[in-house]
PAVO-319897 format. One line per field, with one value per atom (N, C-alpha, C): residue number from 1; residue in three letters; chain; atom name; x, y, z. Coordinates in nm, 2 decimals, padded with zeros to 4 digits, m for minus. Atoms other than C-alpha are relative to their C-alpha. Last residue first. Example, Ala and Ser with C-alpha at 12.3 -4.5 7.8 and 13.67 -1.06 7.14 Angstrom:
<rs>
tordo = [2:2:2:1:1:1]
tormar = [Ser:Ser:Ser:Ala:Ala:Ala]
rovo = [A:A:A:A:A:A]
titor = [N:CA:C:N:CA:C]
X = [m00.09:01.37:m00.08:00.09:01.23:00.09]
Y = [m00.11:m00.11:00.11:m00.12:m00.45:00.12]
Z = [00.00:00.71:00.08:00.00:00.78:00.00]
</rs>
This chain:
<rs>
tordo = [191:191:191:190:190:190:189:189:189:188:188:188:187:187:187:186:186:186:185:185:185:184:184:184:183:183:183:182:182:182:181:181:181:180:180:180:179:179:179:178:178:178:177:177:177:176:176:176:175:175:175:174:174:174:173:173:173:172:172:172:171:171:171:170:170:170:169:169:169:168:168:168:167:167:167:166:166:166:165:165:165:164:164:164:163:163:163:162:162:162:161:161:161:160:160:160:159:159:159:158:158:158:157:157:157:156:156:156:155:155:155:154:154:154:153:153:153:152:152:152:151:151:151:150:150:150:149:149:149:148:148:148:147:147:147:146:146:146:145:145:145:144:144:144:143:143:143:142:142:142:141:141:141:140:140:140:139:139:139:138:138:138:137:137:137:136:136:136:135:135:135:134:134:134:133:133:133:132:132:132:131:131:131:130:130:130:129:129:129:128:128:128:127:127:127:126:126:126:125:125:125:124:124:124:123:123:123:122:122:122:121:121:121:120:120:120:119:119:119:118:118:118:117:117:117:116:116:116:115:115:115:114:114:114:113:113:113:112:112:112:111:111:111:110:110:110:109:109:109:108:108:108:107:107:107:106:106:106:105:105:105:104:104:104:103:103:103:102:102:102:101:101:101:100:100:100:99:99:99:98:98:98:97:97:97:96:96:96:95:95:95:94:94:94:93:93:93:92:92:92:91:91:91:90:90:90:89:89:89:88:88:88:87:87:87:86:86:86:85:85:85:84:84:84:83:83:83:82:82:82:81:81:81:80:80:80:79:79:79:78:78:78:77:77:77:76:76:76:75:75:75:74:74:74:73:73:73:72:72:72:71:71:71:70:70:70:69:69:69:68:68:68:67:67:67:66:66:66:65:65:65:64:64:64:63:63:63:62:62:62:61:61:61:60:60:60:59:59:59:58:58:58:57:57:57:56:56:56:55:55:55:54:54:54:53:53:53:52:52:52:51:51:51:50:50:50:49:49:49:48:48:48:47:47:47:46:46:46:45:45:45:44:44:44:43:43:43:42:42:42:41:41:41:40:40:40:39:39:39:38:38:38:37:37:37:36:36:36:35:35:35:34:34:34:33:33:33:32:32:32:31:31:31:30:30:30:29:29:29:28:28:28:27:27:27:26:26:26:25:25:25:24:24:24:23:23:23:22:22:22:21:21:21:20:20:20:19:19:19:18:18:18:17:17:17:16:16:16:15:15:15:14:14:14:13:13:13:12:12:12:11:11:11:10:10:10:9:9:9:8:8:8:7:7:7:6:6:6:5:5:5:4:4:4:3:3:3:2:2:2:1:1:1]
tormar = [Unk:Unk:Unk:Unk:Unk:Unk:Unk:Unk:Unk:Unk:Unk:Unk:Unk:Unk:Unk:Unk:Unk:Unk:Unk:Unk:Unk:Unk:Unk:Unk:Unk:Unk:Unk:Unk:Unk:Unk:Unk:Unk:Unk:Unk:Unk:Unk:Unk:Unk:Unk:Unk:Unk:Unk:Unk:Unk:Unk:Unk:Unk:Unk:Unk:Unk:Unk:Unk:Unk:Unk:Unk:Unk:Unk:Unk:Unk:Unk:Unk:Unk:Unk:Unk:Unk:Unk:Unk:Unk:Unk:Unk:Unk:Unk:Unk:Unk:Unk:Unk:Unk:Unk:Unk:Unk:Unk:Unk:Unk:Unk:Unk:Unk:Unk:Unk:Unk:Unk:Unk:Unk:Unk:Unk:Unk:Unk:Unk:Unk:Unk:Unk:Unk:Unk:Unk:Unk:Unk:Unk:Unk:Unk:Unk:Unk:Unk:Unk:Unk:Unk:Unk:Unk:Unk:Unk:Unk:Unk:Unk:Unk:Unk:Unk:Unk:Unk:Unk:Unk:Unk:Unk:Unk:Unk:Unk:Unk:Unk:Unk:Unk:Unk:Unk:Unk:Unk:Unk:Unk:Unk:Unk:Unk:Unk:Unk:Unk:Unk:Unk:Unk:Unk:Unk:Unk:Unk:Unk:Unk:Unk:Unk:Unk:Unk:Unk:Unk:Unk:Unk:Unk:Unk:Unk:Unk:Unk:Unk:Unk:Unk:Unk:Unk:Unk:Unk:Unk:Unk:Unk:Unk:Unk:Unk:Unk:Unk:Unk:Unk:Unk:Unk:Unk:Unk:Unk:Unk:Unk:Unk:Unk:Unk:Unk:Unk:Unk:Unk:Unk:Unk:Unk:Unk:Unk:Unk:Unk:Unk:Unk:Unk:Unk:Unk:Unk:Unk:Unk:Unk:Unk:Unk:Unk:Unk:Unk:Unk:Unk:Unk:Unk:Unk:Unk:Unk:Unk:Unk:Unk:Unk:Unk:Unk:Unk:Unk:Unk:Unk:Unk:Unk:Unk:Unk:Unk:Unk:Unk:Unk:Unk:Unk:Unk:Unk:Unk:Unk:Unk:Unk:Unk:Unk:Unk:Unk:Unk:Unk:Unk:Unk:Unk:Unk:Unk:Unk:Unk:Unk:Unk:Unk:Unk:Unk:Unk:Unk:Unk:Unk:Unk:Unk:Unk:Unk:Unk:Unk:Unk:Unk:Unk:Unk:Unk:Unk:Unk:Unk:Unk:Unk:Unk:Unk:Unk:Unk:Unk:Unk:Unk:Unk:Unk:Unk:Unk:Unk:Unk:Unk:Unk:Unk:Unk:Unk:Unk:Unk:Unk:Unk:Unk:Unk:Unk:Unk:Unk:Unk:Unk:Unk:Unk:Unk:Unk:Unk:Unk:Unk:Unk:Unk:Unk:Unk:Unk:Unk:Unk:Unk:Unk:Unk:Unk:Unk:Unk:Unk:Unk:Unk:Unk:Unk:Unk:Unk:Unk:Unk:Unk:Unk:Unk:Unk:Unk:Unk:Unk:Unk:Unk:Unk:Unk:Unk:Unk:Unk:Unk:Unk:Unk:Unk:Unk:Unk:Unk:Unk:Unk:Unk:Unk:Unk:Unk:Unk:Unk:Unk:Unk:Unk:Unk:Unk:Unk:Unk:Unk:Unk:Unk:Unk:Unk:Unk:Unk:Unk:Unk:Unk:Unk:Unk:Unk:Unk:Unk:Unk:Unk:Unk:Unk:Unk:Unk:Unk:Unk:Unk:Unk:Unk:Unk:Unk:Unk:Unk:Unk:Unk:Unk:Unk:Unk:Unk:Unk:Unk:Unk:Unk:Unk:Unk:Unk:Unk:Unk:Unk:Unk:Unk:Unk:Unk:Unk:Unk:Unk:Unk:Unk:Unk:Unk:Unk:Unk:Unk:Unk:Unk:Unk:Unk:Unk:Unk:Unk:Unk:Unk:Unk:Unk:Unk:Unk:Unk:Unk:Unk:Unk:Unk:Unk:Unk:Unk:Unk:Unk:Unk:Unk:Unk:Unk:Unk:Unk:Unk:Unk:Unk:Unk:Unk:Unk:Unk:Unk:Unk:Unk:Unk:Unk:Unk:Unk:Unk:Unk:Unk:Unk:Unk:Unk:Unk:Unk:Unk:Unk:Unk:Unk:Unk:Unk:Unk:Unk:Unk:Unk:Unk:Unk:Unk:Unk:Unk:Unk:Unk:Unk:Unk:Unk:Unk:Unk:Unk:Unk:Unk:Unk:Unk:Unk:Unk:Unk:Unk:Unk:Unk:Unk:Unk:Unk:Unk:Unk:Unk:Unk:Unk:Unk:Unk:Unk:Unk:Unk:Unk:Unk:Unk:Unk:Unk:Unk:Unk:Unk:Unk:Unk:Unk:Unk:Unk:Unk:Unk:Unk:Unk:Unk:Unk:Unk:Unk:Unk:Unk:Unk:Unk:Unk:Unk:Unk]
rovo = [A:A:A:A:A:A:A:A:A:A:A:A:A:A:A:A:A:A:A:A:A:A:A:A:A:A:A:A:A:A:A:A:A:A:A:A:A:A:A:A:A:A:A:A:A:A:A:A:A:A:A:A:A:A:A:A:A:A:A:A:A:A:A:A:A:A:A:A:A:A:A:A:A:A:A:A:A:A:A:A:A:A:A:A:A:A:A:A:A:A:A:A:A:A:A:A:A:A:A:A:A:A:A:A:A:A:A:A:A:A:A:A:A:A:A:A:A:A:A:A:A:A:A:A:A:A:A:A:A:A:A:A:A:A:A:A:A:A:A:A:A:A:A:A:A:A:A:A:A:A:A:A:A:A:A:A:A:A:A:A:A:A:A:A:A:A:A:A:A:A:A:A:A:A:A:A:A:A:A:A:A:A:A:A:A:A:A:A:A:A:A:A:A:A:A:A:A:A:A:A:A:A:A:A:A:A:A:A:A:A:A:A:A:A:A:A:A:A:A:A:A:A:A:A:A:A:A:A:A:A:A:A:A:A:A:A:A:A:A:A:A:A:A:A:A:A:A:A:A:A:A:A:A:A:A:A:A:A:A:A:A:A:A:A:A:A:A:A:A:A:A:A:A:A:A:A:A:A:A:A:A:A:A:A:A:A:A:A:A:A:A:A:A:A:A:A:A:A:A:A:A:A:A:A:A:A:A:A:A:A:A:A:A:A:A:A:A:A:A:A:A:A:A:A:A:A:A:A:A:A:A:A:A:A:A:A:A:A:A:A:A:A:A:A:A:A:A:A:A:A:A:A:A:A:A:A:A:A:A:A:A:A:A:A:A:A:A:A:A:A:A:A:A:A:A:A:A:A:A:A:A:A:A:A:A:A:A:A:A:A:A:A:A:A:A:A:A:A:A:A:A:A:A:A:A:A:A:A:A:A:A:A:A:A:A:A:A:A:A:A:A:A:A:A:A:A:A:A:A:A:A:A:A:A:A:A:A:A:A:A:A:A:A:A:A:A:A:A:A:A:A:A:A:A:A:A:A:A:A:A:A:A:A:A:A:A:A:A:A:A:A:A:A:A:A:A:A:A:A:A:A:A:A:A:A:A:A:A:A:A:A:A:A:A:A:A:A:A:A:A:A:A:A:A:A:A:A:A:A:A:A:A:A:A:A:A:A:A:A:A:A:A:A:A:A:A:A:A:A:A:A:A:A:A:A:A:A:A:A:A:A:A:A:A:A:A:A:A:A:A:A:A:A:A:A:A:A:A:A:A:A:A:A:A:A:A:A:A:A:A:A:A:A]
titor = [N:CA:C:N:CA:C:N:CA:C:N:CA:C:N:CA:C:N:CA:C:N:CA:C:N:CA:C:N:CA:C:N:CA:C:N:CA:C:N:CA:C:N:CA:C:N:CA:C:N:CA:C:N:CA:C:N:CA:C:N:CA:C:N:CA:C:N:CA:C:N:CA:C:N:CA:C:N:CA:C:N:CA:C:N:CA:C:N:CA:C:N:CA:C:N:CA:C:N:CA:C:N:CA:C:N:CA:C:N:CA:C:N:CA:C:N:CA:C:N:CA:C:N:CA:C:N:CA:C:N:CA:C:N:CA:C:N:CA:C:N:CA:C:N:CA:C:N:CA:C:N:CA:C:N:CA:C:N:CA:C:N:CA:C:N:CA:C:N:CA:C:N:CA:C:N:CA:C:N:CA:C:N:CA:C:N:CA:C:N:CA:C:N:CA:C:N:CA:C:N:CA:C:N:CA:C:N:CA:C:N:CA:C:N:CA:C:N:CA:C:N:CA:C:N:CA:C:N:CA:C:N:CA:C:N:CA:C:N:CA:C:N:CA:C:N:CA:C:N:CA:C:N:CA:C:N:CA:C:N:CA:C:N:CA:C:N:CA:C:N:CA:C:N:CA:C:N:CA:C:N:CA:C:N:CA:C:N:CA:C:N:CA:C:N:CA:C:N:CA:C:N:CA:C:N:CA:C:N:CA:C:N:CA:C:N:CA:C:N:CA:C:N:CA:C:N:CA:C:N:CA:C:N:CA:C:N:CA:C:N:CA:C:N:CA:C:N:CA:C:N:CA:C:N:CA:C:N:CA:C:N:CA:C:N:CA:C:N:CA:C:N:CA:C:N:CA:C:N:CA:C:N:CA:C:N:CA:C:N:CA:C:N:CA:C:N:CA:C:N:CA:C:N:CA:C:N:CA:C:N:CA:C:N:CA:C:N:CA:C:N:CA:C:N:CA:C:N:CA:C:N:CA:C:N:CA:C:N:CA:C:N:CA:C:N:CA:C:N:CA:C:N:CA:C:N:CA:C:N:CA:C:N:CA:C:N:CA:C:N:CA:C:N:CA:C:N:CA:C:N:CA:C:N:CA:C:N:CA:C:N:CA:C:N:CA:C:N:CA:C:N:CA:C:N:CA:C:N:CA:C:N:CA:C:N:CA:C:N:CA:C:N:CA:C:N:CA:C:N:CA:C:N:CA:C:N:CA:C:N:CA:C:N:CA:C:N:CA:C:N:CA:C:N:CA:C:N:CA:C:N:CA:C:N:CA:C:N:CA:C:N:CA:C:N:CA:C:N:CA:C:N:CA:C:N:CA:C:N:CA:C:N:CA:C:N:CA:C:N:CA:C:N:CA:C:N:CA:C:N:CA:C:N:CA:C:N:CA:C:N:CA:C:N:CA:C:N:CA:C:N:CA:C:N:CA:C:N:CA:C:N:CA:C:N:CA:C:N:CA:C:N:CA:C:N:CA:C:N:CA:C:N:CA:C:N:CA:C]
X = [00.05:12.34:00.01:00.15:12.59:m00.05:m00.03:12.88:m00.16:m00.10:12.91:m00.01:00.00:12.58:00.09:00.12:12.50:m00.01:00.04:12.83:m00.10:m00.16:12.95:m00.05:00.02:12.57:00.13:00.12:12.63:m00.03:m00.03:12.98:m00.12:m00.05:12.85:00.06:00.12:12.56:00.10:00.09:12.83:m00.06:m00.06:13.02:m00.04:00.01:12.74:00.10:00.14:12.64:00.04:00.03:13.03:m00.07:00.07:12.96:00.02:00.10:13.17:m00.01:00.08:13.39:m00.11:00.12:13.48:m00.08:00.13:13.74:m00.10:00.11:13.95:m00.14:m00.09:14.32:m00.11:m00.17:14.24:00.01:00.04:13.82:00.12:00.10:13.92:m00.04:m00.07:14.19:m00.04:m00.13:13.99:00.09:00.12:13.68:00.13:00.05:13.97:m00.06:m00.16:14.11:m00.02:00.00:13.73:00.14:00.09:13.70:00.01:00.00:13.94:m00.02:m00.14:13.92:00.05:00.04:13.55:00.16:00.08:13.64:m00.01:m00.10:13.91:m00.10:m00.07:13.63:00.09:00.09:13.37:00.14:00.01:13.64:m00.06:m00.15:13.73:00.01:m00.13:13.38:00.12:m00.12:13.04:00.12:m00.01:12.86:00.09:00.06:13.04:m00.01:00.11:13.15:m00.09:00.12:13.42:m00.11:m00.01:13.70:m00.13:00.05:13.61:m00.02:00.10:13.70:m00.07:00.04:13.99:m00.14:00.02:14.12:m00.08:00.03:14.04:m00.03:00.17:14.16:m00.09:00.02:14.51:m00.16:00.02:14.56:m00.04:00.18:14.46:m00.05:00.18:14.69:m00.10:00.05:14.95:m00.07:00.07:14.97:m00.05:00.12:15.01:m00.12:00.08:15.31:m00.17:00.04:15.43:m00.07:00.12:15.40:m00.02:00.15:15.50:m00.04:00.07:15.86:m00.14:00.04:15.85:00.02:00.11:15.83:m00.01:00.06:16.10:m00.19:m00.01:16.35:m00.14:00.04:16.23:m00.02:m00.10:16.25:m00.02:m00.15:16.12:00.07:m00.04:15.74:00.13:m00.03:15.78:00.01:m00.12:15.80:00.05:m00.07:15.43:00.15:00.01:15.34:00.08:m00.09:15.57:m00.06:m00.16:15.41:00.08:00.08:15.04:00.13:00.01:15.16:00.01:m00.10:15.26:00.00:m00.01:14.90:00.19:00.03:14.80:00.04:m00.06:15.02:m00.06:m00.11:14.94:00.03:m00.02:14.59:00.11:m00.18:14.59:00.03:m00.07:14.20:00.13:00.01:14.10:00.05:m00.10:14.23:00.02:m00.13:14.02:00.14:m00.01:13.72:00.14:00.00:13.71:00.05:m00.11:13.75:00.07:m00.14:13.52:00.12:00.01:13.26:00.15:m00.01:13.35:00.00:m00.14:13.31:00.08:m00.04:12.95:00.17:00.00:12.89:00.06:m00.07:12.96:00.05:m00.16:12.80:00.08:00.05:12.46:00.18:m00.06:12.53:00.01:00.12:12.53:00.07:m00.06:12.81:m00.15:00.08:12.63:00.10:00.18:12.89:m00.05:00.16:13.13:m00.13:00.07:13.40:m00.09:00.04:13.42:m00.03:00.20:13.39:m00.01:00.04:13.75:m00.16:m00.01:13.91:m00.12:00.08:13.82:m00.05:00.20:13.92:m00.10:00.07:14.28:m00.17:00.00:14.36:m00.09:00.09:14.30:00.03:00.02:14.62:m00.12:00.13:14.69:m00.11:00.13:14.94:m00.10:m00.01:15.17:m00.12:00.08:15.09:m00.03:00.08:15.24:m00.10:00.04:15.54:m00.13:00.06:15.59:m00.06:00.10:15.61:m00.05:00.08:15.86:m00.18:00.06:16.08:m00.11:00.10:16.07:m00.03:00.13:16.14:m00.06:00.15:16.37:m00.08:00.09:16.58:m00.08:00.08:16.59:m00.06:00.15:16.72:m00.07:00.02:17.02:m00.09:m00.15:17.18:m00.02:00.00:16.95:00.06:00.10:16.97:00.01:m00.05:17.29:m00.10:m00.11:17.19:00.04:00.05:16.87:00.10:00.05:17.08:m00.09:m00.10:17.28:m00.09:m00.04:17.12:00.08:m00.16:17.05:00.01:m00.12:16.68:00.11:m00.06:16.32:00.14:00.02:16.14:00.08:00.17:16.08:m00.04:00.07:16.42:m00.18:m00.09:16.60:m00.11:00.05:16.35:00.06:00.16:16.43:m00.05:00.03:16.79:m00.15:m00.04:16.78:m00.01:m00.18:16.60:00.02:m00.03:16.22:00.17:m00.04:16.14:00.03:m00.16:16.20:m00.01:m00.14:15.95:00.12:m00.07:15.70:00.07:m00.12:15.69:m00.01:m00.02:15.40:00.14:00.18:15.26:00.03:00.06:15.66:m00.14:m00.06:15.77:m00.07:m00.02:15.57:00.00:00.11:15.58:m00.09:m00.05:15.99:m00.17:m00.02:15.87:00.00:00.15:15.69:00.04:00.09:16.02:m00.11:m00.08:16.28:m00.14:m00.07:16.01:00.08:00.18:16.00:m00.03:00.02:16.40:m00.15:m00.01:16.37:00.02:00.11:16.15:00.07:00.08:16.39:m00.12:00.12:16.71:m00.11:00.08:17.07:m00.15:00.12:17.34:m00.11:00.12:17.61:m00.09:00.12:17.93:m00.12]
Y = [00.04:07.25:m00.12:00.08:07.32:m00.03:00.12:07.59:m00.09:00.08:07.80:m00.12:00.07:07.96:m00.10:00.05:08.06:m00.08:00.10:08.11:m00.07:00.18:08.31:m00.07:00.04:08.54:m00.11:00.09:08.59:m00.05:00.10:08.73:m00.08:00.07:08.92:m00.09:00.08:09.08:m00.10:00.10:09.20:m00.08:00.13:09.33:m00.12:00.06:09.55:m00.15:00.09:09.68:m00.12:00.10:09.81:m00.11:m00.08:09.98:m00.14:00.05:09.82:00.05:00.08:10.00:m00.04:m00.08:10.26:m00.10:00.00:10.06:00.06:m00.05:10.01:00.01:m00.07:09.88:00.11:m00.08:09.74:00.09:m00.05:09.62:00.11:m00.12:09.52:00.12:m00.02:09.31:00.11:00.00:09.12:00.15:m00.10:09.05:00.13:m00.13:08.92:00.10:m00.07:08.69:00.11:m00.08:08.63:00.08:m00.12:08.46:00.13:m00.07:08.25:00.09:m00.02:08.11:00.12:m00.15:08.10:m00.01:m00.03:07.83:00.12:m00.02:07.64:00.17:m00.16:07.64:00.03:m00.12:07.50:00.07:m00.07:07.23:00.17:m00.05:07.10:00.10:00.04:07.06:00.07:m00.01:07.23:m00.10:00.06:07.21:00.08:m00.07:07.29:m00.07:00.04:06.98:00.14:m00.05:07.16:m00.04:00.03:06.90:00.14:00.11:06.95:m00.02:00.02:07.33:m00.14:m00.08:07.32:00.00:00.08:07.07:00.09:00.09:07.29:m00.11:m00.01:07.55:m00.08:m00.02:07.43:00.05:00.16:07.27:00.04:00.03:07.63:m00.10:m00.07:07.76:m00.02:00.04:07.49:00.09:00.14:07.58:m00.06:m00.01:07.96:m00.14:m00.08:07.91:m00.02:00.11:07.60:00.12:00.13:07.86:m00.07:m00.02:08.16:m00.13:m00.05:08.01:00.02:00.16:07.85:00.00:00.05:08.20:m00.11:m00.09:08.40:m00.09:00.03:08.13:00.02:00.09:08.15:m00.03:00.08:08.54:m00.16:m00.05:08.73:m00.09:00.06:08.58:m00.01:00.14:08.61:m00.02:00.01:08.99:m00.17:m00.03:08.99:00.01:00.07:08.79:00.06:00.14:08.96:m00.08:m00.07:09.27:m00.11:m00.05:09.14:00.05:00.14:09.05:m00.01:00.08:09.36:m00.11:m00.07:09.48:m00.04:00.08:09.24:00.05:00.16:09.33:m00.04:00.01:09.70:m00.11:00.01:09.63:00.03:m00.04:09.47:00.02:m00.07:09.53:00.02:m00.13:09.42:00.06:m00.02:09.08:00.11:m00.03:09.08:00.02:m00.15:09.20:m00.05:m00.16:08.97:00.10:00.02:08.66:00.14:00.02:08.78:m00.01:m00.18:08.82:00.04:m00.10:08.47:00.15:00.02:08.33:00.05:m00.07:08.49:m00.04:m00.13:08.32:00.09:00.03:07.95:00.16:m00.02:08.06:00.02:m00.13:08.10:00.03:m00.09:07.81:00.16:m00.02:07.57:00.12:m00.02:07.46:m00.05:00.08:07.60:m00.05:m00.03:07.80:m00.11:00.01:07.68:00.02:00.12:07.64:m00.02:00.10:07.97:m00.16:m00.02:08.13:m00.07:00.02:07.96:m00.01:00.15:08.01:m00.06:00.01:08.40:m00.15:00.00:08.35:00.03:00.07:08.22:00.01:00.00:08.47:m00.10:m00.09:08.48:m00.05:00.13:08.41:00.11:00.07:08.73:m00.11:m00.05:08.81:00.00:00.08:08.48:00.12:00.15:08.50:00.01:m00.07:08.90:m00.15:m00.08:08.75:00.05:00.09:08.46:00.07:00.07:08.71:m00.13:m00.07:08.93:m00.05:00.03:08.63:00.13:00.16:08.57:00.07:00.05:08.93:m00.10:m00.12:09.05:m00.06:00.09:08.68:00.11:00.09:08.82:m00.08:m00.04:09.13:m00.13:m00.09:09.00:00.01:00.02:08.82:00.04:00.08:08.96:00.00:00.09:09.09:m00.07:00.02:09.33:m00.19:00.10:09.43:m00.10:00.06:09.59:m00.09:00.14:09.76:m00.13:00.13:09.92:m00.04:00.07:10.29:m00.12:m00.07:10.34:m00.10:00.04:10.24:00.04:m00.12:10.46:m00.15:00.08:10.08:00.12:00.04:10.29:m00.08:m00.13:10.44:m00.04:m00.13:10.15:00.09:00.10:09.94:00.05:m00.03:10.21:m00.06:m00.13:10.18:00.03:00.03:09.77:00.16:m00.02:09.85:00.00:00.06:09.78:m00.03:m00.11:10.06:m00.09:m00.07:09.82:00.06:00.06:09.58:00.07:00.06:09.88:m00.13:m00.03:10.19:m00.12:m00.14:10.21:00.00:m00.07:09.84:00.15:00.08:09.70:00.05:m00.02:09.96:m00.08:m00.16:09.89:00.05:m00.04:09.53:00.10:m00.03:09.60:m00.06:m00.08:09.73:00.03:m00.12:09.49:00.09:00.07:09.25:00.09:m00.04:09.53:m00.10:m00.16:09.52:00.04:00.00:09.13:00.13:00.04:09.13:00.01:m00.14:09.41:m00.11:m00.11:09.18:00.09:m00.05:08.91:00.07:00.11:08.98:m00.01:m00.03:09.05:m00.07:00.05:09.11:00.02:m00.11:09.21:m00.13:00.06:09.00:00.09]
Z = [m00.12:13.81:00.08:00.02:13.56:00.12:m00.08:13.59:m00.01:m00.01:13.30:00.09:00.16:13.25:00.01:00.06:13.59:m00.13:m00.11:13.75:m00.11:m00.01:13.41:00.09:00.14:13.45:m00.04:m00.01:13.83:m00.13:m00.03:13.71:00.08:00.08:13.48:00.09:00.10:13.70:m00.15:m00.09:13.93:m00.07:00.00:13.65:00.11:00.14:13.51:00.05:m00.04:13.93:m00.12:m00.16:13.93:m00.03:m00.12:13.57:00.10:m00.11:13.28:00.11:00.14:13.01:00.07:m00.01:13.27:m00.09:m00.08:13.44:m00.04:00.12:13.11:00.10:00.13:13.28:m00.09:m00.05:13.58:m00.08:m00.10:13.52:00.07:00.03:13.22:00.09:00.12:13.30:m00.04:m00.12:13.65:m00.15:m00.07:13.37:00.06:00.06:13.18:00.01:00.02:13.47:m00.11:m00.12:13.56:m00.04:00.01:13.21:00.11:00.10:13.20:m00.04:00.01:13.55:m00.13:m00.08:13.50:00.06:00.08:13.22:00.11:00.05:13.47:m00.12:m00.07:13.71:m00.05:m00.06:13.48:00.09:00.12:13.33:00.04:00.04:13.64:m00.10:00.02:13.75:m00.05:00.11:13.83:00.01:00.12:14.18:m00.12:00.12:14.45:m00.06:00.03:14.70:m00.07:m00.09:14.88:m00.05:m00.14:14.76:00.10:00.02:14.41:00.15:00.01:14.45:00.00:m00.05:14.61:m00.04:m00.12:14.38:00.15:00.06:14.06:00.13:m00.02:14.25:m00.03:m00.20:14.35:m00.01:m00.04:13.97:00.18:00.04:13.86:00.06:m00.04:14.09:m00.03:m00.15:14.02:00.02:00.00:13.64:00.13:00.02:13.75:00.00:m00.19:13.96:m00.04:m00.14:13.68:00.11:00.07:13.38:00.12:00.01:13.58:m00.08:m00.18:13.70:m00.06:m00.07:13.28:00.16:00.06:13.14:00.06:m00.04:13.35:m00.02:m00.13:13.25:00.06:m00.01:12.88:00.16:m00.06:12.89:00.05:00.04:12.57:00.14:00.14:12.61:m00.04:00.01:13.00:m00.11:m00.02:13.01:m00.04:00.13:12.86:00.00:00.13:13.16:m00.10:00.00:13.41:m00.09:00.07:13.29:00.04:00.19:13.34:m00.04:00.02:13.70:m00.17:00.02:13.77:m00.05:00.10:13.68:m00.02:00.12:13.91:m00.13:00.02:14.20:m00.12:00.04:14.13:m00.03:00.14:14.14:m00.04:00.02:14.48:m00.15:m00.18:14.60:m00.06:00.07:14.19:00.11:00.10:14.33:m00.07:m00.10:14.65:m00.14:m00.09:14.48:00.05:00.08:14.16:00.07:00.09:14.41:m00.09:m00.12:14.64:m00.04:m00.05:14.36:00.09:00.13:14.27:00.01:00.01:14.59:m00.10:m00.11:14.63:m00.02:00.05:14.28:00.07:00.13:14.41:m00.04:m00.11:14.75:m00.15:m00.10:14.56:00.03:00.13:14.29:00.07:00.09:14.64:m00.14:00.11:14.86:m00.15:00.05:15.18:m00.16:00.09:15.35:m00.08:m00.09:15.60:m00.03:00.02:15.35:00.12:00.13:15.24:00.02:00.02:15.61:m00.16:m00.08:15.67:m00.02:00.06:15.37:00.10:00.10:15.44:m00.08:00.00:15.76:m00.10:m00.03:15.66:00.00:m00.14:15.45:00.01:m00.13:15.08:00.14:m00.10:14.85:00.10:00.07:14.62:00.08:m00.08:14.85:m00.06:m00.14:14.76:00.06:m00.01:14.38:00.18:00.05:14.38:00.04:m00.12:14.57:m00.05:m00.09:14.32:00.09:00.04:14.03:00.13:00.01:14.21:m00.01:m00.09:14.28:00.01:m00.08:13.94:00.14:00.12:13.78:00.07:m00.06:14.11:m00.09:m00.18:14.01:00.04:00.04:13.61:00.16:00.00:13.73:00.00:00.10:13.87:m00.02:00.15:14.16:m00.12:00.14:14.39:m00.11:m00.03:14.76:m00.11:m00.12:14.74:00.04:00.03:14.43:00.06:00.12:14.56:m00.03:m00.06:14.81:m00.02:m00.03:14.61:00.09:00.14:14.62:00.03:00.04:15.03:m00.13:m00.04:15.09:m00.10:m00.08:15.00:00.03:m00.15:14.86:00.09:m00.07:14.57:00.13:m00.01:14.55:00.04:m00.13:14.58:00.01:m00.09:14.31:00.18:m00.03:14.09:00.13:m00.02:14.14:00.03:m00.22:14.15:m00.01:m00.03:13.77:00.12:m00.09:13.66:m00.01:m00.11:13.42:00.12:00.05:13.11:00.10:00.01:13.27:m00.03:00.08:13.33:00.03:00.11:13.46:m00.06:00.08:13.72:m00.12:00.02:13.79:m00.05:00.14:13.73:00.00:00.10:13.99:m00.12:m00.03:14.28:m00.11:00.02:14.22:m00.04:00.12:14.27:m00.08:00.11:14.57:m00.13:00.01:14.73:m00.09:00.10:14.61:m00.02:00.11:14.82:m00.10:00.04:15.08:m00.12:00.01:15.13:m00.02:00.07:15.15:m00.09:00.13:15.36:m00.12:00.04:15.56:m00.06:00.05:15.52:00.01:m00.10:15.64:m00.12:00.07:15.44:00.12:m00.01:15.60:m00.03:m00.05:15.35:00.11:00.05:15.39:00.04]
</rs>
């Protein structure tokens, strides 16, 4: 029996992140995912019963460091819950997710991988559905203004901002997306 732990477990997934941000879905293979995590060919295998479990549990691992650290949860709800903080949380948002642009660009390949795999497609439907439903409540529960709607709406939008900003960084100047995401706060969420 292989032993298996998990931080190479956690490692073999980082990797296959790795891989899906530079190659691809089609360039995501246990070899590749070997070689990018540096471990002896086969050991990828060893961990996941076939591609389709590196695809999910890849997709969950990208969700899990996405998540902000305690002290960031921490100084968020100690601030004023005004349109000030609102925006500041936003920015923060933008920055910590443009920080892991592999993970998100993996992510963007586990979507378009989802249309061709049902399995693949209904793990990211419920991960994503509960994120929204985890902000949504997260937000009500800190007394920001706006509602469900407003943060689903700057949900929408940030994830494209987030898109552009990966894939087409020149289209918008640093200062330009600053001033767009004060401009969504401002318009979208009501006073």
């Amino acid at each position: 029996m292989v032993r298996r732990n998990d931080e190479r477990r956690a490692a073999l997934v980082d990797a296959a992140i790795e891989v899906l941000a530079k190659e691809g879905a089609r360039g995501l293979t246990f070899r590749a995912v070997d070689a990018e995590a540096a471990v002896p060919v086969g050991t990828a295998s060893n961990y996941f019963a076939n591609r389709d479990d590196l695809l999910t549990q890849a997709g969950a691992r990208v969700y899990e460091r996405l998540q902000p650290d305690d002290a960031t949860i921490a100084r968020q709800r100690s601030a004023a819950p005004d349109r000030e903080t609102y925006a500041a949380l936003m920015r923060e948002l933008v920055a910590r997710i443009s920080a892991f642009r592999t993970g998100y660009l993996a992510l963007l390949e586990l979507r378009l991988e989802a249309t061709r795999r049902p399995d693949l497609r209904a793990v990211l439907t419920e991960r994503v559905r509960a994120d929204v439903e985890a902000n949504v409540a997260y937000h009500q529960a800190s007394g920001l203004p706006g509602d469900a709607t407003a943060v689903k709406l700057l949900y929408l939008a940030f994830n494209w901002l987030i898109v552009e900003q990966l894939t087409l960084p020149e289209v918008f100047t640093e200062a330009e997306r600053e001033r767009l995401v004060e401009a969504a706060v401002d318009r979208i969420v009501a006073p």
